[in-house]
Structure formats: structure tokens, C-alpha cells
C-alpha positions as CSV (number, residue, x, y, z in Angstrom):
1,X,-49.5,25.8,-24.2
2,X,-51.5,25.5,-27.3
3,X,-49.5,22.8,-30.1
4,X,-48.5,25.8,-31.9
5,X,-46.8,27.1,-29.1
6,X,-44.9,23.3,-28.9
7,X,-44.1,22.5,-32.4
8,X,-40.9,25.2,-32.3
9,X,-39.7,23.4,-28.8
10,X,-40.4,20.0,-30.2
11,X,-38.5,21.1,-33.3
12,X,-35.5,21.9,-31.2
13,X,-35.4,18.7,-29.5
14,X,-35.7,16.8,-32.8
15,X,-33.0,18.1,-34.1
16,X,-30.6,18.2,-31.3
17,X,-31.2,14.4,-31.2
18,X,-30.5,14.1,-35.0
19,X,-27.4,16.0,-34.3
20,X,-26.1,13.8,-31.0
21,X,-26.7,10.8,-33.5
22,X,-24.6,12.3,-36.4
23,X,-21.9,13.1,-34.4
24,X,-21.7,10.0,-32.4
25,X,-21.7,8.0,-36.0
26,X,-18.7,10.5,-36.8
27,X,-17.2,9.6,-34.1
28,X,-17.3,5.9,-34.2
29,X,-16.2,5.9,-38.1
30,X,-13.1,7.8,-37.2
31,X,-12.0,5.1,-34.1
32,X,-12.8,2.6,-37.0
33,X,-10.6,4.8,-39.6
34,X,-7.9,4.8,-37.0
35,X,-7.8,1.7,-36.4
36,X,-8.2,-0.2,-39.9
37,X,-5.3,2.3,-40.9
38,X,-3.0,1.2,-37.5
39,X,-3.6,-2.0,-38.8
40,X,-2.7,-1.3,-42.3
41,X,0.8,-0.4,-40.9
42,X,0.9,-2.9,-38.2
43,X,0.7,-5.6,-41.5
44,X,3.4,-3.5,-43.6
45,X,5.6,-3.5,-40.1
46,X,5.3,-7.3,-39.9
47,X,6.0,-8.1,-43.8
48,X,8.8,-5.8,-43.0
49,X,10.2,-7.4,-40.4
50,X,10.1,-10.8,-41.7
51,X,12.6,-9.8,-44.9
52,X,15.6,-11.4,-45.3
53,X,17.3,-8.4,-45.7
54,X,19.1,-6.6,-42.2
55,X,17.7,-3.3,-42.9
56,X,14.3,-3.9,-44.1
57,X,13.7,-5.8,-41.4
58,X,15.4,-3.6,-38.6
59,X,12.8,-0.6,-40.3
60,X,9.8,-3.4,-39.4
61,X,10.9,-3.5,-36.1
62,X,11.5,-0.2,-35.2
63,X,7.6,0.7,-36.6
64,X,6.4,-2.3,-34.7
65,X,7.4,-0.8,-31.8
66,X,5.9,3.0,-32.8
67,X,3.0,1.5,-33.3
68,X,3.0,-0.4,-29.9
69,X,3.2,2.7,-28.4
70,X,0.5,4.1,-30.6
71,X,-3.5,4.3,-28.5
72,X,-4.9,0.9,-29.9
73,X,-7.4,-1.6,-28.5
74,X,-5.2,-4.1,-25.8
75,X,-6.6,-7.1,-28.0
76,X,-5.0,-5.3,-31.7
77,X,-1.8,-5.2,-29.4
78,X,-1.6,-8.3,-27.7
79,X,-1.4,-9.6,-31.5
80,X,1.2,-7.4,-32.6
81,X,3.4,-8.1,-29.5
82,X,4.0,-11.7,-30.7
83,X,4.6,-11.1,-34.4
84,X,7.3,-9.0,-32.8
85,X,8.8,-11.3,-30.1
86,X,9.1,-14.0,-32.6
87,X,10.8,-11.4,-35.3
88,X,12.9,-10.0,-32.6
89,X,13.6,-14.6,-31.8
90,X,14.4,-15.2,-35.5
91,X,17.0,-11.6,-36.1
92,X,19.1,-12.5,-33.3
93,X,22.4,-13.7,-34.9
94,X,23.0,-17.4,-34.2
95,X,26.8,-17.2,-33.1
96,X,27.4,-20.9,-34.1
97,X,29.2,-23.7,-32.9
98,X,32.0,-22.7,-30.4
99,X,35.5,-23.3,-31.9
């Protein structure tokens, strides 16, 4: 094969490369979307669940544990299960001194 006879084969392989890199770059800024926007809501969760008021901070809960559900990194959750333990520790309705 003369390079004439290459340079439409060599062509093909260039760009087939060029396109396996833009779709793995596609790929890894969606996983990085996903994840700065499960964090977004992890954070809104949290601030949720920390209000002093009964509802707001039953709505934080209830998302906090959607979102643990949700397909994240184990290091992303094993943060978020704490935040929730401790807001799940501090709702829980001190009964008081026993009359």
C-alpha cells in the first residue's frame, strides 16, 4: 500500500480516537455534574434539617435520606450519614424530668 492508499485509513483511526476522547470527557463532566448537584441538595437537606422549626427540619430529613439512597461515591455518603445521625440525635424530643 502506497501512502495514498493509507492516509483514508489513518484518517479513520484519527478520528475514531478523537471521538473515544470526547465522549469519555462527556462522560466524566456529567458524573462531576451529578455529583456537585447531589451535593448541592445534600447541603440544602442539612441546613434543612438543622432548623428550629418541626417541619422544615422533618422535610431535611426525609431528603437526606432520598439522597442516601441516591448512586453517590461511598466517601460523599459516609459524610452525609453523620450530618443525619446527629440531626436525627438532636430532633428526638427530650421527655424531661420524670414527675
Amino acid at each position: 500500500m502506497s501512502g495514498s492508499e493509507l492516509a483514508p485509513w489513518v484518517t479513520l483511526v484519527v478520528g475514531l480516537l478523537a471521538f473515544t476522547g470526547v465522549c469519555l470527557s462527556l462522560a466524566q463532566k456529567s458524573a462531576n455534574d451529578r455529583r456537585d448537584a447531589w451535593w448541592k441538595r445534600a447541603q440544602w437537606a442539612i441546613d434543612k434539617g438543622l432548623s428550629p422549626d418541626q417541619t422544615t427540619r422533618e422535610v431535611g430529613i426525609d431528603t437526606m435520606q432520598v439522597l442516601a439512597l441516591d448512586q453517590v461515591p461511598e466517601g460523599d455518603l459516609a459524610i452525609l450519614e453523620p450530618a443525619l445521625d446527629r440531626i436525627r440525635l438532636v430532633d428526638t424530643p427530650d421527655d424531661g424530668p420524670e414527675a
